[in-house]
PADREN-142317 format. One line per 5 residues: number of its first residue (from 1); for each residue x negated, y, z of N, C-alpha, C. Coordinates in steps of 0.2 Angstrom, whole numbers. Each point is the difference from the previous one (the first is absolute). Layout:
BEGIN
NUM = X/Y/Z/X/Y/Z/X/Y/Z; ...
END
This chain:
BEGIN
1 = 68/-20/-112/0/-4/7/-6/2/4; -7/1/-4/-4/0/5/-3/8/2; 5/3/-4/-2/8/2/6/1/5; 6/-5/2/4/0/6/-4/-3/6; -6/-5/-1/-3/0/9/-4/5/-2
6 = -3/1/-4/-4/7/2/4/4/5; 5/2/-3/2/6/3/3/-2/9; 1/-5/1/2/-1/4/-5/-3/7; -5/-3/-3/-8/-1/2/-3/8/3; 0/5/-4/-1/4/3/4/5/5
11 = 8/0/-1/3/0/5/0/-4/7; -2/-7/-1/-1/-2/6/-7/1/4; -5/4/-6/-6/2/5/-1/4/1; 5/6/2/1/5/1/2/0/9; 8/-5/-4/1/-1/7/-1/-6/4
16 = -7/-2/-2/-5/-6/6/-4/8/2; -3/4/-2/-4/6/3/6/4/3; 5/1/0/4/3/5/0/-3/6; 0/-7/-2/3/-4/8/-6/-2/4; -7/2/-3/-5/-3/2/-1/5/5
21 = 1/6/-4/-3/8/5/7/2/3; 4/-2/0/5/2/7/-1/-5/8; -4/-5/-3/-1/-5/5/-4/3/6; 1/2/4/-4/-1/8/-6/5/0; 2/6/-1/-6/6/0/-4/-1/7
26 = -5/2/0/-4/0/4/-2/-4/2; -4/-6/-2/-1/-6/1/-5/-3/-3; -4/5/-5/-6/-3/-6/-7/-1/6; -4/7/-3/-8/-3/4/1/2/7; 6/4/1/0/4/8/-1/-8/6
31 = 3/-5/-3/1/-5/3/-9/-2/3; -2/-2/-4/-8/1/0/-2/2/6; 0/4/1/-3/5/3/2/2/7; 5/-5/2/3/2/8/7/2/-2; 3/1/-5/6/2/0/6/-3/5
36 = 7/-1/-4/4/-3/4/-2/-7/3; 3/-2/7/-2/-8/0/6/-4/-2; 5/3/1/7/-7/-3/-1/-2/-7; -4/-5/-2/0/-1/-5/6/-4/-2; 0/-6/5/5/-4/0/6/1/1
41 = 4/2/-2/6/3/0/5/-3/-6; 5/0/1/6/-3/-4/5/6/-2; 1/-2/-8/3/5/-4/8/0/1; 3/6/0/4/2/0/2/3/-4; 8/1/0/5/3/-6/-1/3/-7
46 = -4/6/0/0/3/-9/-7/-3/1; -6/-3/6/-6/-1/-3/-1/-7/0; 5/-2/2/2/-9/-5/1/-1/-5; 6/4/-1/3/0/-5/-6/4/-8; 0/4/2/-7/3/-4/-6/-7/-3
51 = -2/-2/6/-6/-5/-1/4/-7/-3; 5/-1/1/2/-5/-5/2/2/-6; 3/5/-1/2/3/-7/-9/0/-4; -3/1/3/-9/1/-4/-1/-6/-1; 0/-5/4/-2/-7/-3/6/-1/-6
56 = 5/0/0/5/-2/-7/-1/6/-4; -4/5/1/1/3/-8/-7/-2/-3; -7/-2/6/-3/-4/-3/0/-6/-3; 4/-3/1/1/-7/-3/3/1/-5; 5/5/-2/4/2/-7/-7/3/-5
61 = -3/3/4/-5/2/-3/-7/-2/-5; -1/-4/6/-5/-8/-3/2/-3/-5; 10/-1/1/4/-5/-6/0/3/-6; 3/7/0/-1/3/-7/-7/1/-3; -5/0/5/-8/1/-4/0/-6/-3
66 = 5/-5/2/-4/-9/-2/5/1/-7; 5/0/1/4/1/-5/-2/3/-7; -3/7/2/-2/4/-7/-6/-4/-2; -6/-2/5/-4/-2/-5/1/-6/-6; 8/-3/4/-2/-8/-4/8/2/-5
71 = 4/5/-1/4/1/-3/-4/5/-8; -4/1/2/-3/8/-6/-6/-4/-1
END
């Protein structure tokens, strides 16, 4: 049982680092520095969708960490 969240723990942190780095390129220190101004901007369609999906695979993520340590 606790080599099934393993496995599946790090399936889910694979795809928490996929959804993290598909999100909103060009947007880290360029910002800093005069970059774009529309900060405030509201998301739309796949980059909605995306950013919600990243917060529930964190949350599934967080839950099977809780789980393996207190199951093993």
């Amino acid at each position: 049982m606790s080599q099934t969240f393993k496995i599946i723990q790090i399936i889910l942190a694979v795809l928490l680092i996929a959804s993290v780095l598909l999100q909103q390129r060009g947007s880290g220190l360029g910002l800093a520095f005069g970059g774009e101004g529309n900060v405030y901007r509201s998301k739309r369609g796949l980059e909605k969708l995306l950013h919600f999906a990243t917060i529930i695979i964190a949350v599934l993520f967080c839950g099977i960490a809780l789980t393996t340590v207190f199951v093993s």
